[in-house]
Residue frames as a rotation matrix with the C-alpha (Angstrom) as fourth column:
UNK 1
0.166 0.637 0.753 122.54
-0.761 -0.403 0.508 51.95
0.627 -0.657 0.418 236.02
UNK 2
0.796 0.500 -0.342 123.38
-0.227 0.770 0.596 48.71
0.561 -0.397 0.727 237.27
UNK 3
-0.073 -0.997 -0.024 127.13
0.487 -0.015 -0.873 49.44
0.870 -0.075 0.487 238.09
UNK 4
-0.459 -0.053 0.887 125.85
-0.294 -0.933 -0.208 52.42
0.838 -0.356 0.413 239.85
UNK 5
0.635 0.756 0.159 122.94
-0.443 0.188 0.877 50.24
0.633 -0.627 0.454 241.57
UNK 6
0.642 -0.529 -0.554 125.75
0.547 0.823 -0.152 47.24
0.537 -0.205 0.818 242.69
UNK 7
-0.436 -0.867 0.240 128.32
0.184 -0.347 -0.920 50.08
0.881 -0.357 0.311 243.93
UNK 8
-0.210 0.451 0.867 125.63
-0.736 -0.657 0.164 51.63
0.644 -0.603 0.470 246.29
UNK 9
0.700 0.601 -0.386 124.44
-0.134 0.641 0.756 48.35
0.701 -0.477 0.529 247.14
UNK 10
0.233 -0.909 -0.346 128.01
0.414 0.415 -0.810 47.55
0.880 0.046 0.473 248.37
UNK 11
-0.658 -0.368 0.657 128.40
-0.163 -0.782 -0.601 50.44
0.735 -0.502 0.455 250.21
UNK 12
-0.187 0.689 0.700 125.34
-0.981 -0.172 -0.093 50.66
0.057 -0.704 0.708 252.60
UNK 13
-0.129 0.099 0.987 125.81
-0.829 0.536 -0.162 46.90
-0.544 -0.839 0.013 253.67
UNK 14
0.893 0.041 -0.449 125.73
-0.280 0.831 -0.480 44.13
0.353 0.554 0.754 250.60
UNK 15
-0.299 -0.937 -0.181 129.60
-0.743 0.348 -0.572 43.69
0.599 -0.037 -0.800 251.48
UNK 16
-0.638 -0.137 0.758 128.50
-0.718 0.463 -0.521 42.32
-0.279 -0.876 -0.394 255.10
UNK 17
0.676 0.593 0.437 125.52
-0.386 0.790 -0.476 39.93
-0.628 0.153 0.763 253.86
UNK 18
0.745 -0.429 -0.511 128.20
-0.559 0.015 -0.829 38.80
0.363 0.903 -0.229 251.38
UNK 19
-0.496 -0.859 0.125 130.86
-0.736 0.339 -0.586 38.07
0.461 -0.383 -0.800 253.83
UNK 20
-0.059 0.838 0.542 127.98
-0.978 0.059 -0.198 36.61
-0.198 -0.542 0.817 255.97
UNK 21
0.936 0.350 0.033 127.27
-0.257 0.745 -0.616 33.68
-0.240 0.568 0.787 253.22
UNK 22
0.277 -0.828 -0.487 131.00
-0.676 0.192 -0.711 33.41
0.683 0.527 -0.506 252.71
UNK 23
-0.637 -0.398 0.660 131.69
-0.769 0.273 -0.577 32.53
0.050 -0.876 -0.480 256.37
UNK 24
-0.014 0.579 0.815 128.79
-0.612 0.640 -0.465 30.48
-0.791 -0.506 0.345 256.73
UNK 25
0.762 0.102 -0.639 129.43
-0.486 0.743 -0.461 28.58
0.427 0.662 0.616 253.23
UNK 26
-0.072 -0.993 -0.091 133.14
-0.556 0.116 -0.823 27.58
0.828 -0.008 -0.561 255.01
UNK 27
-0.631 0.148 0.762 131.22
-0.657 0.421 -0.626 26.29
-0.413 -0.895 -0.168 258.11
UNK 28
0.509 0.844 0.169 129.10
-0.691 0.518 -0.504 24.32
-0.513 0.139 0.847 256.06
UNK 29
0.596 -0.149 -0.789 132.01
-0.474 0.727 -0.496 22.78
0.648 0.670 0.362 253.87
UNK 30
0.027 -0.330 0.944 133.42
-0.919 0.362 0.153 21.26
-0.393 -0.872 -0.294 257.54
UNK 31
0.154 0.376 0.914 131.55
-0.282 0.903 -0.324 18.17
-0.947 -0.208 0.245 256.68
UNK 32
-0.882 -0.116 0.457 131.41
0.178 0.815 0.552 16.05
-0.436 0.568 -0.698 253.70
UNK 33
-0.145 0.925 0.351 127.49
0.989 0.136 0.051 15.98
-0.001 0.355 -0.935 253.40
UNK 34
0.217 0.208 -0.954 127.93
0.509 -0.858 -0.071 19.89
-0.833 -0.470 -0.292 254.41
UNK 35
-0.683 -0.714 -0.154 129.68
0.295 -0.462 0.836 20.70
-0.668 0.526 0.526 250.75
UNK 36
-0.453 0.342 0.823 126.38
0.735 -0.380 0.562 20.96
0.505 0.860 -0.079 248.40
UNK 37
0.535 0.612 -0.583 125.00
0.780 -0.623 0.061 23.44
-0.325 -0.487 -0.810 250.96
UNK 38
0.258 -0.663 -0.703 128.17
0.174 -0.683 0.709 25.28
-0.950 -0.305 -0.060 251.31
UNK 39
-0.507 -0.179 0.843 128.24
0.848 0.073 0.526 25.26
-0.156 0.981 0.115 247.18
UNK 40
0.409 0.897 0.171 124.73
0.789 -0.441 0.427 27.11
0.458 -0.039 -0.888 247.42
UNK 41
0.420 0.070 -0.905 125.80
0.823 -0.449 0.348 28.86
-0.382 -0.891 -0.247 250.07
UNK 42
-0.415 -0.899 -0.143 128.58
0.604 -0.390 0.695 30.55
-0.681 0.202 0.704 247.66
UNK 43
-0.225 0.615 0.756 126.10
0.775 -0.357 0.521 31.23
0.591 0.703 -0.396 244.96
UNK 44
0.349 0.853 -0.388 124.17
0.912 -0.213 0.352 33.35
0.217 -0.476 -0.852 247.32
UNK 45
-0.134 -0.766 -0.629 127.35
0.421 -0.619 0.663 35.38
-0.897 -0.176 0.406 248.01
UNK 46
-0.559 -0.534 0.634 127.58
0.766 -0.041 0.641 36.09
-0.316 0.845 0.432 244.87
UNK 47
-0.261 0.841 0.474 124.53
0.662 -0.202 0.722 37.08
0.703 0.502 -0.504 243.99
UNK 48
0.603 0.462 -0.650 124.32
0.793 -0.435 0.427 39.19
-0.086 -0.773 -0.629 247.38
UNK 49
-0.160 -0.650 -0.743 127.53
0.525 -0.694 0.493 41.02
-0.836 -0.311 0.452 246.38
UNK 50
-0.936 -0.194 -0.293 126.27
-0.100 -0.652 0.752 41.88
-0.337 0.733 0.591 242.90
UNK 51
-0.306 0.915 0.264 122.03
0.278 0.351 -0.894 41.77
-0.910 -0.201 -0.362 243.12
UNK 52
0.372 0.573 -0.730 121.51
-0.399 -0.611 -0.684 44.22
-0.838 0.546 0.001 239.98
UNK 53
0.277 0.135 -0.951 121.05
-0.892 -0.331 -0.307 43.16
-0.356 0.934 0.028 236.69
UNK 54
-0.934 -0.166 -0.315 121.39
-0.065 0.949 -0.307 39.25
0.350 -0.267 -0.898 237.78
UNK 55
-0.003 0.928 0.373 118.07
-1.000 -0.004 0.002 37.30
0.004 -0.373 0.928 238.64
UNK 56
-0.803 -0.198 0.562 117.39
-0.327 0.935 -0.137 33.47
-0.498 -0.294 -0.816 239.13
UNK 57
-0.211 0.363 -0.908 115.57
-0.918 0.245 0.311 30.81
0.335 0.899 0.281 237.11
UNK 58
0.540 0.692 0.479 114.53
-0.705 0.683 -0.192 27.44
-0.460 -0.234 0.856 237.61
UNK 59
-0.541 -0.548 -0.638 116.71
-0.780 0.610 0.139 24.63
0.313 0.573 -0.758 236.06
UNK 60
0.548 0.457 -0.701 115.79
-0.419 0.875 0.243 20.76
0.724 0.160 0.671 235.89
UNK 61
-0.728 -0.576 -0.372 117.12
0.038 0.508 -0.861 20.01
0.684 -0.641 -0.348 239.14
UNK 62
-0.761 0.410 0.502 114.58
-0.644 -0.571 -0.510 22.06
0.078 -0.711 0.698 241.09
UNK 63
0.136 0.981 -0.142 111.48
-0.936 0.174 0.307 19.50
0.325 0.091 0.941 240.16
UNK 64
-0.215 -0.653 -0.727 113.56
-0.270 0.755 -0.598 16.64
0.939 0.068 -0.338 241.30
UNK 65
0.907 0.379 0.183 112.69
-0.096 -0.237 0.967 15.12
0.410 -0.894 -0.179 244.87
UNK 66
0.197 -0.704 -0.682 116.65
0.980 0.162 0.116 15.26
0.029 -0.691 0.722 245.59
UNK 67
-0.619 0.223 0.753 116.25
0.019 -0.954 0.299 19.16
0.785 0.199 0.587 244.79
UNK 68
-0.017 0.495 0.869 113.34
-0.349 -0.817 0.459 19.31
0.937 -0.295 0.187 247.07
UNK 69
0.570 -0.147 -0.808 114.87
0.779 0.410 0.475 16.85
0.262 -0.900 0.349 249.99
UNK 70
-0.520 -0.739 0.428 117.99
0.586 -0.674 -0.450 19.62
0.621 0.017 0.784 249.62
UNK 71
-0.613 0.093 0.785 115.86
-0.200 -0.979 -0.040 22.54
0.765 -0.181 0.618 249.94
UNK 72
0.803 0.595 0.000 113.47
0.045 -0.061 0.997 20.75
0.594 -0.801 -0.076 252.93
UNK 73
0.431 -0.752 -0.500 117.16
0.902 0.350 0.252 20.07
-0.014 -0.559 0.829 254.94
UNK 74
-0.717 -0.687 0.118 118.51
0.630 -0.711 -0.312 23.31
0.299 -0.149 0.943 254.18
UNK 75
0.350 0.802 0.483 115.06
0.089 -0.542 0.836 25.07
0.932 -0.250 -0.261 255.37
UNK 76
0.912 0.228 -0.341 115.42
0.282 0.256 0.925 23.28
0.298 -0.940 0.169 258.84
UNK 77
0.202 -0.916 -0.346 119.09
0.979 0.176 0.105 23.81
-0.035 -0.359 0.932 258.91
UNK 78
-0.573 -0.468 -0.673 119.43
0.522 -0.841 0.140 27.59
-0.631 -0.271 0.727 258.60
UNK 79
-0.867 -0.022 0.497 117.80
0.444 -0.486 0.753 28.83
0.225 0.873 0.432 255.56
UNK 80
0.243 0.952 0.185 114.36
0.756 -0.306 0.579 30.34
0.608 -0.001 -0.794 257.14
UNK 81
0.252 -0.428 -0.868 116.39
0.839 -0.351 0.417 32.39
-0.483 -0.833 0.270 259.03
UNK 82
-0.721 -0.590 -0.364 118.52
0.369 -0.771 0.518 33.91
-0.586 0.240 0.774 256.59
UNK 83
-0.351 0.677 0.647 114.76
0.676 -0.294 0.675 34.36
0.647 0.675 -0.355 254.60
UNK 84
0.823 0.497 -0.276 112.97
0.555 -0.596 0.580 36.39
0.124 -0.631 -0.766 257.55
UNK 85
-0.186 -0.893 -0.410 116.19
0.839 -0.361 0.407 38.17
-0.512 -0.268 0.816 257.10
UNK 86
-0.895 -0.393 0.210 116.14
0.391 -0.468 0.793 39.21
-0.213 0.792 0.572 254.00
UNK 87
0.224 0.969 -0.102 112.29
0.921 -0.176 0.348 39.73
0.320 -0.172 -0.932 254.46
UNK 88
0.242 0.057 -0.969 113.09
0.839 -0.514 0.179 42.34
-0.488 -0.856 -0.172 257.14
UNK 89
-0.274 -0.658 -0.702 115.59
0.336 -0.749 0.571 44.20
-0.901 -0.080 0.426 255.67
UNK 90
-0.666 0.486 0.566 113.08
0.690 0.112 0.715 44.36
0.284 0.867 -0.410 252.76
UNK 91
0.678 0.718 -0.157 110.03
0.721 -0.608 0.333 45.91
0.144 -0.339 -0.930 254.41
UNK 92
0.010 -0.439 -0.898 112.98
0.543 -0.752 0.374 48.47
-0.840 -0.491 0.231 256.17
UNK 93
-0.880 -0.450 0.152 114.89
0.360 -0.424 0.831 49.40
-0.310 0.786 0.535 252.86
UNK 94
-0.636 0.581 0.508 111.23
0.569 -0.091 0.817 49.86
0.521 0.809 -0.273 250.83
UNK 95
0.256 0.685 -0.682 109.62
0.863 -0.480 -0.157 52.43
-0.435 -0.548 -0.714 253.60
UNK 96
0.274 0.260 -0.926 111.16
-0.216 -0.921 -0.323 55.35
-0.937 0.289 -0.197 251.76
UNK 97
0.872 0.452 -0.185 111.51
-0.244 0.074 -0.967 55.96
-0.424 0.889 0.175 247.82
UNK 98
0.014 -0.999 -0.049 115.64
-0.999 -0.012 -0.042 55.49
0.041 0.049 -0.998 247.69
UNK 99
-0.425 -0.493 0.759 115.56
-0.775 0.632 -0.024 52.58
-0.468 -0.598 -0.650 249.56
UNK 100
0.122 0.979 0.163 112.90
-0.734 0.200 -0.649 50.75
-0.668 -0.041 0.743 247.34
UNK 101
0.351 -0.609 -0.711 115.14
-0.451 0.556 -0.698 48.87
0.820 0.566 -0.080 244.62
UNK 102
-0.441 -0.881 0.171 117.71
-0.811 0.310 -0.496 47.93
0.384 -0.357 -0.851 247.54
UNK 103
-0.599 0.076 0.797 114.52
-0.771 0.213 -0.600 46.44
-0.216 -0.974 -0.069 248.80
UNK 104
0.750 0.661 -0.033 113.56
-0.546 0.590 -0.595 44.31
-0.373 0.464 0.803 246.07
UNK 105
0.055 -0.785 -0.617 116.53
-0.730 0.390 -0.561 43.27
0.681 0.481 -0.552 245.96
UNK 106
-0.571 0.096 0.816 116.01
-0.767 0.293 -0.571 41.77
-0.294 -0.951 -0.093 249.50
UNK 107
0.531 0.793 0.300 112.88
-0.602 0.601 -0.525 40.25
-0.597 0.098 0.797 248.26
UNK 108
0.436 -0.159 -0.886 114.63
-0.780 0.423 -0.460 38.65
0.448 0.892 0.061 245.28
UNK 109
-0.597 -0.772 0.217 117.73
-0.627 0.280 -0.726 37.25
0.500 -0.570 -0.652 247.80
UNK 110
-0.437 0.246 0.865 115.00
-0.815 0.298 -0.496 36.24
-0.380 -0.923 0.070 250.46
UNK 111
0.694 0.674 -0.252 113.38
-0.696 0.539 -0.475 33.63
-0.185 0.505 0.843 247.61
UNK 112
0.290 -0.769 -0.570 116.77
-0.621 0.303 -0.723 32.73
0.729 0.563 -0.389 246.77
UNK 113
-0.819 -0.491 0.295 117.74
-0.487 0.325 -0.811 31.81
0.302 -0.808 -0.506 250.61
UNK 114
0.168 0.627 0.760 114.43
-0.804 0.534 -0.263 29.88
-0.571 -0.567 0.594 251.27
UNK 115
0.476 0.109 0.873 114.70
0.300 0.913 -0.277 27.07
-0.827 0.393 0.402 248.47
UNK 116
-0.035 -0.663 -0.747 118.43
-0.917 -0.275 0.288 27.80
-0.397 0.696 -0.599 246.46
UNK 117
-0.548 -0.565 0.617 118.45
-0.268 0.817 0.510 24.12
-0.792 0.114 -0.600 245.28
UNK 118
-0.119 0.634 0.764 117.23
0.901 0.393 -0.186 23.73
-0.418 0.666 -0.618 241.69
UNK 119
0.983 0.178 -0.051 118.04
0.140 -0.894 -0.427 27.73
-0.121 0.412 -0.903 240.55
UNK 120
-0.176 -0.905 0.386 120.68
0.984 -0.168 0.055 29.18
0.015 0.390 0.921 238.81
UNK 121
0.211 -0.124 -0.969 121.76
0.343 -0.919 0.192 32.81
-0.915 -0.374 -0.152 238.48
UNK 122
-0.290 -0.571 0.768 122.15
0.894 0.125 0.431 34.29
-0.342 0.811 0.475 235.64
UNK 123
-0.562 -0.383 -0.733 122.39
0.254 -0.923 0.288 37.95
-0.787 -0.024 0.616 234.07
UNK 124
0.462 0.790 0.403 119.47
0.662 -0.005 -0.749 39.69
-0.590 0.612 -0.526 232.57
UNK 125
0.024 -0.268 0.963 119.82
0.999 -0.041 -0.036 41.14
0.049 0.962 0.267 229.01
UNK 126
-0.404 0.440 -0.802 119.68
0.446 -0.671 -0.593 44.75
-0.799 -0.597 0.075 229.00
């Protein structure tokens, strides 16, 4: 089911939020100080191009206060954006019964893009 969920996702518009976080990890690794963003940034791709049967966790970075200087700097710098993105295209996707997975996936993504620094990805059991 999750092969099936990940193709659809693809199709009806994960590709472009995917490329999205690619392009904008490459504009972020410009700089020096821009490269742990533009790390993150890749994760996110990832995780945006394959949402099903993947989920995120906490790790022992996240309680750190360089973890939560990261995730105040990457708020201000772009990352409430791409959340009130993924917000949106949540509420859209979850108005009819089809769309209602694609849109918890949104929700999942939009936690991920508000404070990625101090999570990891990893692939739930089935």
């Amino acid at each position: 089911m999750n092969a099936f969920g990940n193709l659809l996702w693809i199709i009806l518009g994960g590709f472009i939020i995917a490329i999205e976080y690619v392009l904008a990890s490459l504009f972020l690794m410009i700089t020096i100080i821009g490269i742990p963003f533009g790390l993150q940034t890749l994760k996110l791709a990832d995780l945006a191009l394959w949402p099903f049967g993947r989920d995120t966790r906490s790790n022992s970075f996240s309680s750190g206060c360089i973890g939560v200087l990261m995730n105040l700097i990457w708020i201000v710098v772009g990352g409430f954006w791409i959340f009130l993105t993924h917000i949106a295209l949540g509420i859209i996707l979850s108005i009819t019964i089809i769309g209602i997975p694609f849109g918890r996936q949104h929700f999942k993504l939009a936690a991920l893009a508000f404070t990625p620094f101090g999570r990891e990805v990893y692939t739930q059991k089935a």
